[in-house]
PyMOL Python script that loads the backbone (N, CA, C, O; Angstrom):
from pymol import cmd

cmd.read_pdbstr("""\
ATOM      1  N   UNK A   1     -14.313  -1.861  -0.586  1.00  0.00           N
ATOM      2  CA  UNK A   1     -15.321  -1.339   0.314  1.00  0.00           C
ATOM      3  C   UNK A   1     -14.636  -0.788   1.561  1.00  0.00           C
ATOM      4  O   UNK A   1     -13.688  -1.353   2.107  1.00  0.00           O
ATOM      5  N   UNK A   2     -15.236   0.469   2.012  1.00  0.00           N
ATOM      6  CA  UNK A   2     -14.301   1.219   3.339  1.00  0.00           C
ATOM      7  C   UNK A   2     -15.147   0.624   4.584  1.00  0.00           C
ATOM      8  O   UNK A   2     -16.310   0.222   4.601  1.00  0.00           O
ATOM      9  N   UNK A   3     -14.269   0.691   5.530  1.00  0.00           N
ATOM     10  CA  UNK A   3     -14.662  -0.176   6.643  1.00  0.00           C
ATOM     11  C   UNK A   3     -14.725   1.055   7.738  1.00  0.00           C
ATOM     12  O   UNK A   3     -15.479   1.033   8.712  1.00  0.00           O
ATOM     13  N   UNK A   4     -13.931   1.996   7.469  1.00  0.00           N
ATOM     14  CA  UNK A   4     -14.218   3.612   7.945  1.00  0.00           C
ATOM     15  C   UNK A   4     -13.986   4.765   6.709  1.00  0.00           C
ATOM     16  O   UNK A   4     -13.140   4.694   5.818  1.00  0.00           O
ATOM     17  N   UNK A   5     -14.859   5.706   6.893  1.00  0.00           N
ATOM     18  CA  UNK A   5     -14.477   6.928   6.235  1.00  0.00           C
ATOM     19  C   UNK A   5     -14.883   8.290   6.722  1.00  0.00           C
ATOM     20  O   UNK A   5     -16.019   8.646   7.034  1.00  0.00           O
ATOM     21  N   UNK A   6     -13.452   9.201   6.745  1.00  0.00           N
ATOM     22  CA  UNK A   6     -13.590  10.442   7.536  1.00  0.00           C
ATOM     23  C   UNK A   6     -13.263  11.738   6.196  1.00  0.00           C
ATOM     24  O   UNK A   6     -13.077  11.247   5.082  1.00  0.00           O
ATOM     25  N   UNK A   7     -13.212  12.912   6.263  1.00  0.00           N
ATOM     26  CA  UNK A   7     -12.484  13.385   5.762  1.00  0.00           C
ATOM     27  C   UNK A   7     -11.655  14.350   6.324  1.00  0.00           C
ATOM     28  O   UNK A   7     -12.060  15.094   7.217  1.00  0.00           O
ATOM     29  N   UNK A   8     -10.541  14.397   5.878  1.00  0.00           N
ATOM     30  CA  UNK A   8      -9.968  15.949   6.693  1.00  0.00           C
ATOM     31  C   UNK A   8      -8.290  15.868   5.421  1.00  0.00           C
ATOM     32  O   UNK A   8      -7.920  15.196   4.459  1.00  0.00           O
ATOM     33  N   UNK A   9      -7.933  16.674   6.008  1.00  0.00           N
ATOM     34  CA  UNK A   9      -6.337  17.065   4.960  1.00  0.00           C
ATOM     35  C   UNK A   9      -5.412  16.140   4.558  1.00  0.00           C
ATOM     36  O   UNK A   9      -5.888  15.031   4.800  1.00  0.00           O
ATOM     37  N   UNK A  10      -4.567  16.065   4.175  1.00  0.00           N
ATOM     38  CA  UNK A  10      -3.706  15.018   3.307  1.00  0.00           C
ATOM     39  C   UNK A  10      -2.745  15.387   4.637  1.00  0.00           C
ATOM     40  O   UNK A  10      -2.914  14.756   5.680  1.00  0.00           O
ATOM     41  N   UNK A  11      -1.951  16.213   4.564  1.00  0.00           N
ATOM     42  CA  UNK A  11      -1.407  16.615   6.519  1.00  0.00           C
ATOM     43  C   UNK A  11      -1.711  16.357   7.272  1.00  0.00           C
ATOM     44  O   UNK A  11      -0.967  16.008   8.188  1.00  0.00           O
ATOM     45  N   UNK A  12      -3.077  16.369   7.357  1.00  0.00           N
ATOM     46  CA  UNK A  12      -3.173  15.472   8.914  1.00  0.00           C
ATOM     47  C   UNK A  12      -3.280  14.161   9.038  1.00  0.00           C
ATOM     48  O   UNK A  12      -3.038  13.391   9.967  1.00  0.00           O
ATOM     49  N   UNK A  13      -3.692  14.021   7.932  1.00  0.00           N
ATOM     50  CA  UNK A  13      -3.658  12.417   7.596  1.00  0.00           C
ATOM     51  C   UNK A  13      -2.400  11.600   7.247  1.00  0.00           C
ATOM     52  O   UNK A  13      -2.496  10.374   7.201  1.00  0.00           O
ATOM     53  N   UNK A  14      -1.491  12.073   7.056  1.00  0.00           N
ATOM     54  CA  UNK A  14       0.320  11.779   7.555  1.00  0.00           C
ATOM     55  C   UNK A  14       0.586  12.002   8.278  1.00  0.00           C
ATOM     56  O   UNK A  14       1.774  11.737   8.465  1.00  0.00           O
ATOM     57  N   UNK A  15      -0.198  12.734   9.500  1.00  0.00           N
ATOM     58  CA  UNK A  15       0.380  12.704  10.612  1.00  0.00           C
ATOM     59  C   UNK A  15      -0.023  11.756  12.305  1.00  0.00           C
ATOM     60  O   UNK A  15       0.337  11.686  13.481  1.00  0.00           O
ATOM     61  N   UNK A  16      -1.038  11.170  11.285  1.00  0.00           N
ATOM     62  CA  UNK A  16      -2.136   9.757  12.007  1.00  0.00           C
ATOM     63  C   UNK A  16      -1.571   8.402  12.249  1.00  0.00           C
ATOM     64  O   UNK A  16      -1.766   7.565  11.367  1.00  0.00           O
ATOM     65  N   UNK A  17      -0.905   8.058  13.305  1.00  0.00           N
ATOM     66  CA  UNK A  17      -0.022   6.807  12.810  1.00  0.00           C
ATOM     67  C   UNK A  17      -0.872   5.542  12.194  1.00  0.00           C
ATOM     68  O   UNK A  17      -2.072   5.311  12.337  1.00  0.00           O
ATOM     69  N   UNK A  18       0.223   4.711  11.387  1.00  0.00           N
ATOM     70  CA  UNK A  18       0.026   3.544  10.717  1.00  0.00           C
ATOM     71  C   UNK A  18      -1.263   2.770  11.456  1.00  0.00           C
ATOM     72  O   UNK A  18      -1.536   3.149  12.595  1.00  0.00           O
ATOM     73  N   UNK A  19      -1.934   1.879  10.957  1.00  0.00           N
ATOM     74  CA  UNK A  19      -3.112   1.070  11.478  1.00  0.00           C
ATOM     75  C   UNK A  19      -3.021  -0.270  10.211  1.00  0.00           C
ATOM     76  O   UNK A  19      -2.585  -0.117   9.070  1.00  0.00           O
ATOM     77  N   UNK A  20      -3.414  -1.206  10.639  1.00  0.00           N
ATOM     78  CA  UNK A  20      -3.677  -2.286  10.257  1.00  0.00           C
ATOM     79  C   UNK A  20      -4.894  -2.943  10.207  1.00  0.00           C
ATOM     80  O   UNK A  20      -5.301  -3.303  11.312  1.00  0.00           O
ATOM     81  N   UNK A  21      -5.823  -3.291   8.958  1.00  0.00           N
ATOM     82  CA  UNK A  21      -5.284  -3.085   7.797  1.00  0.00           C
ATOM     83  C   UNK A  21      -5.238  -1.306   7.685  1.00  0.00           C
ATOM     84  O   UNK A  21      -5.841  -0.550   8.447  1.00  0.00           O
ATOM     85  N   UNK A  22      -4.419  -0.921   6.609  1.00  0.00           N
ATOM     86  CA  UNK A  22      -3.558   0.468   6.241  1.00  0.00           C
ATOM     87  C   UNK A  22      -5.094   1.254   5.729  1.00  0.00           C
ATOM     88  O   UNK A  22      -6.029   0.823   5.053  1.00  0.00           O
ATOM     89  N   UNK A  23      -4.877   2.438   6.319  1.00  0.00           N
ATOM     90  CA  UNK A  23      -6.109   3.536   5.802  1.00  0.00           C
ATOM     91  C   UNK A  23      -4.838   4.360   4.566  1.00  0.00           C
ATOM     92  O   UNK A  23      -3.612   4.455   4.619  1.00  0.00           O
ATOM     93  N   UNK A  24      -6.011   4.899   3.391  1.00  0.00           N
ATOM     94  CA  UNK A  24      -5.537   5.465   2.568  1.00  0.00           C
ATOM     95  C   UNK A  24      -6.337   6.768   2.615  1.00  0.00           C
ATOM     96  O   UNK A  24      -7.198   7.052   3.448  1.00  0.00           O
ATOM     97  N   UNK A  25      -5.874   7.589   1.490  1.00  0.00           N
ATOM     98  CA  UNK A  25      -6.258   9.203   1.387  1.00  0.00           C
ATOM     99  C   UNK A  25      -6.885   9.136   0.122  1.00  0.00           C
ATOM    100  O   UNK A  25      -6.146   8.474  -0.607  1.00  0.00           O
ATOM    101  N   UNK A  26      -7.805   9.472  -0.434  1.00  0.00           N
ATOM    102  CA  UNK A  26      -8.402  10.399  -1.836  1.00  0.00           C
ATOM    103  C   UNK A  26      -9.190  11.581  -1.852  1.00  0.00           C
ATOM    104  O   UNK A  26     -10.320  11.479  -1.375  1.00  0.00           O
ATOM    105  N   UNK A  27      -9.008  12.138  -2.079  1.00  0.00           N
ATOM    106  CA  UNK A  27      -9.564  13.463  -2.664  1.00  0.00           C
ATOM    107  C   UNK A  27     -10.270  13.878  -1.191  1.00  0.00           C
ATOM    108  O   UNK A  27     -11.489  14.024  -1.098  1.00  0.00           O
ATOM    109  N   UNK A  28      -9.403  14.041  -0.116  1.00  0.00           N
ATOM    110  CA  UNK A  28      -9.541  13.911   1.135  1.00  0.00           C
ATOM    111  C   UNK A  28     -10.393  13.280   2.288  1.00  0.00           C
ATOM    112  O   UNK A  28     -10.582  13.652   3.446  1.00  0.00           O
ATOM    113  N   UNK A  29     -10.894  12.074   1.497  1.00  0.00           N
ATOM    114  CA  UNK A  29     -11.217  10.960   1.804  1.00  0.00           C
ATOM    115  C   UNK A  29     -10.665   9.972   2.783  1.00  0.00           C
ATOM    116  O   UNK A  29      -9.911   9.235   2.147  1.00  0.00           O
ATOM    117  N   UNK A  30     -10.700   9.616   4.075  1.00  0.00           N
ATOM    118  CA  UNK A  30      -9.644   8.601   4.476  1.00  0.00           C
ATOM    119  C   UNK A  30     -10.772   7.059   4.499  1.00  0.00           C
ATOM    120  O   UNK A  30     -11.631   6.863   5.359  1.00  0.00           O
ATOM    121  N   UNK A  31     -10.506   6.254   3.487  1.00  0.00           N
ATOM    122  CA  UNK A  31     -10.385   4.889   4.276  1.00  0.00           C
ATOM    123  C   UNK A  31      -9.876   3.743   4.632  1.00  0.00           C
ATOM    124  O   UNK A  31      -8.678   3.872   4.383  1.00  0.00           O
ATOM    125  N   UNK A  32     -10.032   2.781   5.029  1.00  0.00           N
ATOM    126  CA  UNK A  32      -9.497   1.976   5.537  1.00  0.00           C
ATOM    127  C   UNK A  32      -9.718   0.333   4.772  1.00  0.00           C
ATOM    128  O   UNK A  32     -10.825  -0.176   4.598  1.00  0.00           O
ATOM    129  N   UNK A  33      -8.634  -0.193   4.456  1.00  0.00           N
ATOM    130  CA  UNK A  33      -8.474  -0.927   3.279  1.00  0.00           C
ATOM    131  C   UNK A  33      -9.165  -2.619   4.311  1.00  0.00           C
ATOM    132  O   UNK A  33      -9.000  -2.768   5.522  1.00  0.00           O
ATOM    133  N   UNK A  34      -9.590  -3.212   3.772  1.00  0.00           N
ATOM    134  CA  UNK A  34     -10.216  -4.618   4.064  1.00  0.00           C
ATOM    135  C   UNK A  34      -9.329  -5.522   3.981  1.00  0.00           C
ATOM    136  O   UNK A  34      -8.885  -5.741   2.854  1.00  0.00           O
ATOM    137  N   UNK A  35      -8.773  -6.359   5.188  1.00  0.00           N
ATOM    138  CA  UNK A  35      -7.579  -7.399   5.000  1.00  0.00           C
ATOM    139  C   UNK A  35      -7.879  -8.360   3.906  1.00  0.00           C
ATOM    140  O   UNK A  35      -8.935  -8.825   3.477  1.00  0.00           O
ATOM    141  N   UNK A  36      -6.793  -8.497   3.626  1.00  0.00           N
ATOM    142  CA  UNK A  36      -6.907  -9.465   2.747  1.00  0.00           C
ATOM    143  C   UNK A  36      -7.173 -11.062   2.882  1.00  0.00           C
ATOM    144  O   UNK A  36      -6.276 -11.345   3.676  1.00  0.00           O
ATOM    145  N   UNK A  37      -7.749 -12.113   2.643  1.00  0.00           N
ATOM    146  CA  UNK A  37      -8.086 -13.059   2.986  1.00  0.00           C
ATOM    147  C   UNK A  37      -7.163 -13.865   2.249  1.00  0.00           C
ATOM    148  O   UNK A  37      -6.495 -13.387   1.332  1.00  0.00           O
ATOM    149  N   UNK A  38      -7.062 -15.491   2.726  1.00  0.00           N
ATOM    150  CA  UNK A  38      -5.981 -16.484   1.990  1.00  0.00           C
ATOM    151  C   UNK A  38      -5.174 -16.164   0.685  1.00  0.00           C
ATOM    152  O   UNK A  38      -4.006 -15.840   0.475  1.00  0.00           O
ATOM    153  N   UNK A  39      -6.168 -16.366  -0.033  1.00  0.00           N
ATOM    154  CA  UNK A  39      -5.559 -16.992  -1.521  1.00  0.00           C
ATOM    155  C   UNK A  39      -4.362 -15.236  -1.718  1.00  0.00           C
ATOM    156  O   UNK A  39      -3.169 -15.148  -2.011  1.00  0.00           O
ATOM    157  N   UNK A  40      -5.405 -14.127  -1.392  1.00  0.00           N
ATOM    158  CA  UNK A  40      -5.014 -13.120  -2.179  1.00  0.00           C
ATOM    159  C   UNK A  40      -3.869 -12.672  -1.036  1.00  0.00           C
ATOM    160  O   UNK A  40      -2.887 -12.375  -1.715  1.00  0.00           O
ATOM    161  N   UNK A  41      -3.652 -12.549  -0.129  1.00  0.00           N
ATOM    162  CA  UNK A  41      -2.606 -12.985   0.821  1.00  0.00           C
ATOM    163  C   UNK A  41      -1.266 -13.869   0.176  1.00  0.00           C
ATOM    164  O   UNK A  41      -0.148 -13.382   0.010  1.00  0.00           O
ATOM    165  N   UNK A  42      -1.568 -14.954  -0.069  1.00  0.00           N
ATOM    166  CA  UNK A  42      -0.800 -15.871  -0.653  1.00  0.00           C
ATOM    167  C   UNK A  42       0.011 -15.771  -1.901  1.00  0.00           C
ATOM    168  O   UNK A  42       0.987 -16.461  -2.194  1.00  0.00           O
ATOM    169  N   UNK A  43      -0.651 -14.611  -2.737  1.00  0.00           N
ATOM    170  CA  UNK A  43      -0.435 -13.943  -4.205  1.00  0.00           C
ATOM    171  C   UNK A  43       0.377 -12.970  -3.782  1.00  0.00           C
ATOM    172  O   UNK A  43       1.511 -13.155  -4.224  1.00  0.00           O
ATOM    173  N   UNK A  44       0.263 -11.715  -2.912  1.00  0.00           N
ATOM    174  CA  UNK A  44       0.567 -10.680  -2.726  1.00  0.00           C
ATOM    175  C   UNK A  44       1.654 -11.061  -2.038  1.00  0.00           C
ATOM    176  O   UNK A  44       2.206  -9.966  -1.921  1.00  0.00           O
ATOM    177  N   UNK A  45       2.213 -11.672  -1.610  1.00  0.00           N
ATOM    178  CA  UNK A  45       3.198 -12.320  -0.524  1.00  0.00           C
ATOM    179  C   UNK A  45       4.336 -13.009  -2.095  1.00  0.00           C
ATOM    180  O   UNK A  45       5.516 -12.669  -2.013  1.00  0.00           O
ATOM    181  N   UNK A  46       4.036 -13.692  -3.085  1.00  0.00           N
ATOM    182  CA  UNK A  46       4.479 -14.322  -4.117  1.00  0.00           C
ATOM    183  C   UNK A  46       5.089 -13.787  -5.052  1.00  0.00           C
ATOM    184  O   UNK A  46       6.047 -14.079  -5.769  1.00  0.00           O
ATOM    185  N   UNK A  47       4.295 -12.836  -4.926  1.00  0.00           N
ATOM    186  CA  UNK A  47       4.539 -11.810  -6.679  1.00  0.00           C
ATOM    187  C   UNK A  47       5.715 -11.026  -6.507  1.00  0.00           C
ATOM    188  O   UNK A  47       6.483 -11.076  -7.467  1.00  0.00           O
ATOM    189  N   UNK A  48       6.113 -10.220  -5.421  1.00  0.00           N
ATOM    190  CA  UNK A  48       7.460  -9.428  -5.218  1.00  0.00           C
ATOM    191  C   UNK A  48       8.659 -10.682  -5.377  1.00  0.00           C
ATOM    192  O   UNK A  48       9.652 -10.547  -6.091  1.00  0.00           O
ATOM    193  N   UNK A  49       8.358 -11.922  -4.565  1.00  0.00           N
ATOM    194  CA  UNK A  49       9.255 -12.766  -4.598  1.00  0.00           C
ATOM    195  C   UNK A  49       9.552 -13.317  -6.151  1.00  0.00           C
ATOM    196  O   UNK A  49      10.746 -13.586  -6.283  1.00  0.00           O
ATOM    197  N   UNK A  50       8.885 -13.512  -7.165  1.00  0.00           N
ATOM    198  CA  UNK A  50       9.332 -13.529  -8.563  1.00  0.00           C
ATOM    199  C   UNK A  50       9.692 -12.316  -9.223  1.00  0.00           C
ATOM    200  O   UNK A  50      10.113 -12.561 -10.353  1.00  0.00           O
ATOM    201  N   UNK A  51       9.687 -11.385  -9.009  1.00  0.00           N
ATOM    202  CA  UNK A  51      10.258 -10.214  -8.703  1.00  0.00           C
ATOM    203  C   UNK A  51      11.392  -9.878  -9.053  1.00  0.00           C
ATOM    204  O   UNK A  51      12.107  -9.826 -10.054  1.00  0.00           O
ATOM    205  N   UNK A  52      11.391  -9.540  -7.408  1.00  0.00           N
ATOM    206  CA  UNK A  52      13.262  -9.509  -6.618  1.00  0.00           C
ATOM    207  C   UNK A  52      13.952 -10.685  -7.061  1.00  0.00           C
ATOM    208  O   UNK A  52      13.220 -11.665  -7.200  1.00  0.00           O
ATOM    209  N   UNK A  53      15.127 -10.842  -7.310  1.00  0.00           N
ATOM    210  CA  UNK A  53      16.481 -11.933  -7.215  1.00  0.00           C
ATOM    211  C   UNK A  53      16.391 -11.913  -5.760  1.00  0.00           C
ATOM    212  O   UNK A  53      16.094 -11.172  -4.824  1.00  0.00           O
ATOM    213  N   UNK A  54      16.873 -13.324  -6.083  1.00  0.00           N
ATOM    214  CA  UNK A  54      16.983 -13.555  -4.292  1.00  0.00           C
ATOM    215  C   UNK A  54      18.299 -13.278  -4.067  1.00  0.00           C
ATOM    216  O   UNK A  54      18.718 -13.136  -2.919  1.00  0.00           O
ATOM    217  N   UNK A  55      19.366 -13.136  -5.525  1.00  0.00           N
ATOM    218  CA  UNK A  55      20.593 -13.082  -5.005  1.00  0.00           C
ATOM    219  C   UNK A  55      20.835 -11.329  -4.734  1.00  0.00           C
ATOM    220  O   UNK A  55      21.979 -10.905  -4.895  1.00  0.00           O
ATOM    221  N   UNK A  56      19.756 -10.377  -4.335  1.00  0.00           N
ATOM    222  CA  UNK A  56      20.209  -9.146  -4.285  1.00  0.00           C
ATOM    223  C   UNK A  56      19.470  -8.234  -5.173  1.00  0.00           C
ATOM    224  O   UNK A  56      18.849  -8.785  -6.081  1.00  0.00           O
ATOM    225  N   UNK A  57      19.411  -6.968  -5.098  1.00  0.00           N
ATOM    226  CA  UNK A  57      18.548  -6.097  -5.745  1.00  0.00           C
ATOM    227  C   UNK A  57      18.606  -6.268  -7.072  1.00  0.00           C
ATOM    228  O   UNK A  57      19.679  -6.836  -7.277  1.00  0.00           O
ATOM    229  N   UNK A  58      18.022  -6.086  -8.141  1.00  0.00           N
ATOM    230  CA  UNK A  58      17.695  -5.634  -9.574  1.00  0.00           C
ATOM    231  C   UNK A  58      18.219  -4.663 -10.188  1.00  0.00           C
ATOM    232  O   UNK A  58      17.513  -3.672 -10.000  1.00  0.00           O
ATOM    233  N   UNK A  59      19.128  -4.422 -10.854  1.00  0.00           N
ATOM    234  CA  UNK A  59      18.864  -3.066 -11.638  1.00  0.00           C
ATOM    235  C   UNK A  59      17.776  -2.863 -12.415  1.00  0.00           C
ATOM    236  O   UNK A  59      17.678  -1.709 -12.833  1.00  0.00           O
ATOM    237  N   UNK A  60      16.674  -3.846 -12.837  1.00  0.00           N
ATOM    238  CA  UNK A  60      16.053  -4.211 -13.556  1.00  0.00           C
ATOM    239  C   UNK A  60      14.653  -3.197 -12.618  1.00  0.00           C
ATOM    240  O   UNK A  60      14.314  -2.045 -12.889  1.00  0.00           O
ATOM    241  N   UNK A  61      14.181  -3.933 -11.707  1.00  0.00           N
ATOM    242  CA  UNK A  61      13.232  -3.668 -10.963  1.00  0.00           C
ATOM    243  C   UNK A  61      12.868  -3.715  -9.579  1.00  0.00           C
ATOM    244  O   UNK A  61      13.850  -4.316  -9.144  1.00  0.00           O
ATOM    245  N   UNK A  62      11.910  -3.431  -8.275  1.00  0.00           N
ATOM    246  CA  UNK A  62      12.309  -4.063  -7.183  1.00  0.00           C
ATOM    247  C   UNK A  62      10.654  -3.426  -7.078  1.00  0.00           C
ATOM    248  O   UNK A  62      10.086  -2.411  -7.482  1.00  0.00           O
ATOM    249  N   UNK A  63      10.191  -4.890  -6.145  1.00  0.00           N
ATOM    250  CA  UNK A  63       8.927  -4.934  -5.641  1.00  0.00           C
ATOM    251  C   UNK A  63       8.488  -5.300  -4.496  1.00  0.00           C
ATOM    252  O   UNK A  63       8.586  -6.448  -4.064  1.00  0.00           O
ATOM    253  N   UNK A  64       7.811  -4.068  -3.731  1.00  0.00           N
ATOM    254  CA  UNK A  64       7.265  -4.552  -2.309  1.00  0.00           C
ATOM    255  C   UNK A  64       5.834  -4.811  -2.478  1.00  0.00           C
ATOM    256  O   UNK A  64       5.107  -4.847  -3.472  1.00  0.00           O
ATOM    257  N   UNK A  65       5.591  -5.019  -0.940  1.00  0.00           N
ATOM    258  CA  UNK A  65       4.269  -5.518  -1.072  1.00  0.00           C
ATOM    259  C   UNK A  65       3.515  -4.541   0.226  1.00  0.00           C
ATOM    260  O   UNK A  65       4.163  -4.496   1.272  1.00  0.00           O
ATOM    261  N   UNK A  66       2.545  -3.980   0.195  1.00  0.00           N
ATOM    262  CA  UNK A  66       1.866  -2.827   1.041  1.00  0.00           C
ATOM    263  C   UNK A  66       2.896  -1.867   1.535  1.00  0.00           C
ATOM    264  O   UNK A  66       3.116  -1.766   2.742  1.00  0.00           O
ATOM    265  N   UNK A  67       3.622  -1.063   0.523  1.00  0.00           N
ATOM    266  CA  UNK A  67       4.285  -0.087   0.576  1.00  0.00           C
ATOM    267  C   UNK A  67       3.749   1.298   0.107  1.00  0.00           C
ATOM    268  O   UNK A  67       3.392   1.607  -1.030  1.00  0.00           O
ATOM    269  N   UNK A  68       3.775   2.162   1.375  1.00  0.00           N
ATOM    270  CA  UNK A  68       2.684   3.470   1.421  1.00  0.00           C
ATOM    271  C   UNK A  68       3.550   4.589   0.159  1.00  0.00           C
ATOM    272  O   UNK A  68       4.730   4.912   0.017  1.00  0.00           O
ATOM    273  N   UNK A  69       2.578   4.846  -0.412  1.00  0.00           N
ATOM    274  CA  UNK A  69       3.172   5.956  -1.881  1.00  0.00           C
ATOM    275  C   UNK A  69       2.038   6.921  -2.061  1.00  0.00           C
ATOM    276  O   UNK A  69       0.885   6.785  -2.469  1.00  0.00           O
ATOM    277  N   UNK A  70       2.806   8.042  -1.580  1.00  0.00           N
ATOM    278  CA  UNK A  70       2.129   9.676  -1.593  1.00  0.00           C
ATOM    279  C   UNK A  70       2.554  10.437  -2.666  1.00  0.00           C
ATOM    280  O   UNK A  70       3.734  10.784  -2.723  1.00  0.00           O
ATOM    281  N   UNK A  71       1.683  10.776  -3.611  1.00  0.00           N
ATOM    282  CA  UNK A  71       2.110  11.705  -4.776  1.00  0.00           C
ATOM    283  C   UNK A  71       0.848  12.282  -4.935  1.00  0.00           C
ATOM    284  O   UNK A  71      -0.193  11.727  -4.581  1.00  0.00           O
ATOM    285  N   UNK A  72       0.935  13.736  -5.627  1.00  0.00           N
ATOM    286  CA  UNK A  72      -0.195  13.874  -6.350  1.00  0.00           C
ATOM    287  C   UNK A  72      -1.393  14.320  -5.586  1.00  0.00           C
ATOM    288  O   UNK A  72      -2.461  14.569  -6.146  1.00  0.00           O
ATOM    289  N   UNK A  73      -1.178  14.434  -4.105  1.00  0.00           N
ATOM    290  CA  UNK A  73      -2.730  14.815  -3.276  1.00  0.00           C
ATOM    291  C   UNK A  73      -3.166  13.630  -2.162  1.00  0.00           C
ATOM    292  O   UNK A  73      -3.839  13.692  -1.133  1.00  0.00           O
ATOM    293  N   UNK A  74      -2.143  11.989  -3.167  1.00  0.00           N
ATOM    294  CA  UNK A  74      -3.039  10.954  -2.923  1.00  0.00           C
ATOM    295  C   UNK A  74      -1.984  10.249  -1.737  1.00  0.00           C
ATOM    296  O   UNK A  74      -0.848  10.684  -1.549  1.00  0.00           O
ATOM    297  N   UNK A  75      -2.510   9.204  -1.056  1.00  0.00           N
ATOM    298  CA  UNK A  75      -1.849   8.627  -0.393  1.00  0.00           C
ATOM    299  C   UNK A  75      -2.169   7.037  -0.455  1.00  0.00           C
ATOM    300  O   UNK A  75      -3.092   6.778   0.318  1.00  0.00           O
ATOM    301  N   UNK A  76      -1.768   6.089  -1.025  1.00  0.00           N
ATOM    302  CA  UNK A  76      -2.138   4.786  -0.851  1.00  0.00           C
ATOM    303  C   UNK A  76      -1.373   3.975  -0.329  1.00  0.00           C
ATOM    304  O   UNK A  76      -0.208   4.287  -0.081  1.00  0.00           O
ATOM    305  N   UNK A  77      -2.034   2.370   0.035  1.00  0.00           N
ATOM    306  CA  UNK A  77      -1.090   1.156   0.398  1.00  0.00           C
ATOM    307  C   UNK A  77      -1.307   0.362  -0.652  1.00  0.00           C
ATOM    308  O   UNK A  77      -1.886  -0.664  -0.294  1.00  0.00           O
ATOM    309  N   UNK A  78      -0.965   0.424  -2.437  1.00  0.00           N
ATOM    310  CA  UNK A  78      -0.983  -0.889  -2.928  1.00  0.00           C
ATOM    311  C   UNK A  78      -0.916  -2.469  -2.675  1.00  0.00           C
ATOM    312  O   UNK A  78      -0.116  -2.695  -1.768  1.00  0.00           O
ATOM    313  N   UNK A  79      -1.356  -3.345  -3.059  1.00  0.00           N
ATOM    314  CA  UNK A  79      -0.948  -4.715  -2.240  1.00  0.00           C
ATOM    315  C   UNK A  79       0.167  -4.863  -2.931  1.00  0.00           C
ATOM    316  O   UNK A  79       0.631  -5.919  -2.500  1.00  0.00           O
ATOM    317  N   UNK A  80       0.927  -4.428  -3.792  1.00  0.00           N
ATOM    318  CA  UNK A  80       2.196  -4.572  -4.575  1.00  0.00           C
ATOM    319  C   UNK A  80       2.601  -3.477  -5.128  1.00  0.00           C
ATOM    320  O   UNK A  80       1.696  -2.783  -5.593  1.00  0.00           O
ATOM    321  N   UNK A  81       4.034  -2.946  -5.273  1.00  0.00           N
ATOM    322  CA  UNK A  81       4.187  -1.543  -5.989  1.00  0.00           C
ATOM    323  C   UNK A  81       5.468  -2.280  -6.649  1.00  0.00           C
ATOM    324  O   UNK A  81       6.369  -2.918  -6.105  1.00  0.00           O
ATOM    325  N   UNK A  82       5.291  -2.045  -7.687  1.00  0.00           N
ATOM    326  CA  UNK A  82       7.249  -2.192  -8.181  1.00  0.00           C
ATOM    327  C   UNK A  82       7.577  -0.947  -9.055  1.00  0.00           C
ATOM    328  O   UNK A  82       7.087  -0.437 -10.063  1.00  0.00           O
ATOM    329  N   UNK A  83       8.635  -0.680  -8.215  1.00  0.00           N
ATOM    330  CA  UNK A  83       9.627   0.319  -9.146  1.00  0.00           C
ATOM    331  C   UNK A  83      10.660   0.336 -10.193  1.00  0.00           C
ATOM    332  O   UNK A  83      11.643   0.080  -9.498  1.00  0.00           O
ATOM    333  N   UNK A  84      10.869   0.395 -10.755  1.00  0.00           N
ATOM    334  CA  UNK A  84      11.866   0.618 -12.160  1.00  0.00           C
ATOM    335  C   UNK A  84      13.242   1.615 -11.556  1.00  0.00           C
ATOM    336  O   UNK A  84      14.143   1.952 -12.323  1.00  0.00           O
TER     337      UNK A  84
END
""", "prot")
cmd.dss("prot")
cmd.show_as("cartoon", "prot")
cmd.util.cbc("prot")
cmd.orient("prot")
């Protein structure tokens, strides 16, 4: 559920600094993502850490957690992204 929504360009909307919780972009849509509460906090905080090695990066994989990823038109803050 958006807690604000505007619309205007994918450009100007990278050029809006960061806010907390993180606003995203769709189909030139901006809104603004709903913090997360305990438990799912507690998950999202967990899951990169089984993840990552603690002894150092992966060749395998590597996972953050509310890391902003623009492709495609779109702009989001997943609560987890892992890359390959």
């Amino acid at each position: 559920m958006a807690i604000t929504e505007q619309h205007m360009t994918l450009e100007a909307f990278l050029a809006l600094p960061e806010k907390k919780p993180a606003l995203e972009f769709e189909d030139g849509v901006v809104t603004q993502k709903v913090p997360p509460r305990g438990r799912h906090s507690r998950l999202q905080s967990t899951v990169p850490g089984r993840i990552n090695p603690s002894d150092g990066p992966s060749h395998l994989a590597v996972a953050f957690p509310e890391l902003r990823t623009t492709y495609a038109g779109y702009s989001r803050v997943p609560d987890v992204s892992v890359y390959r």
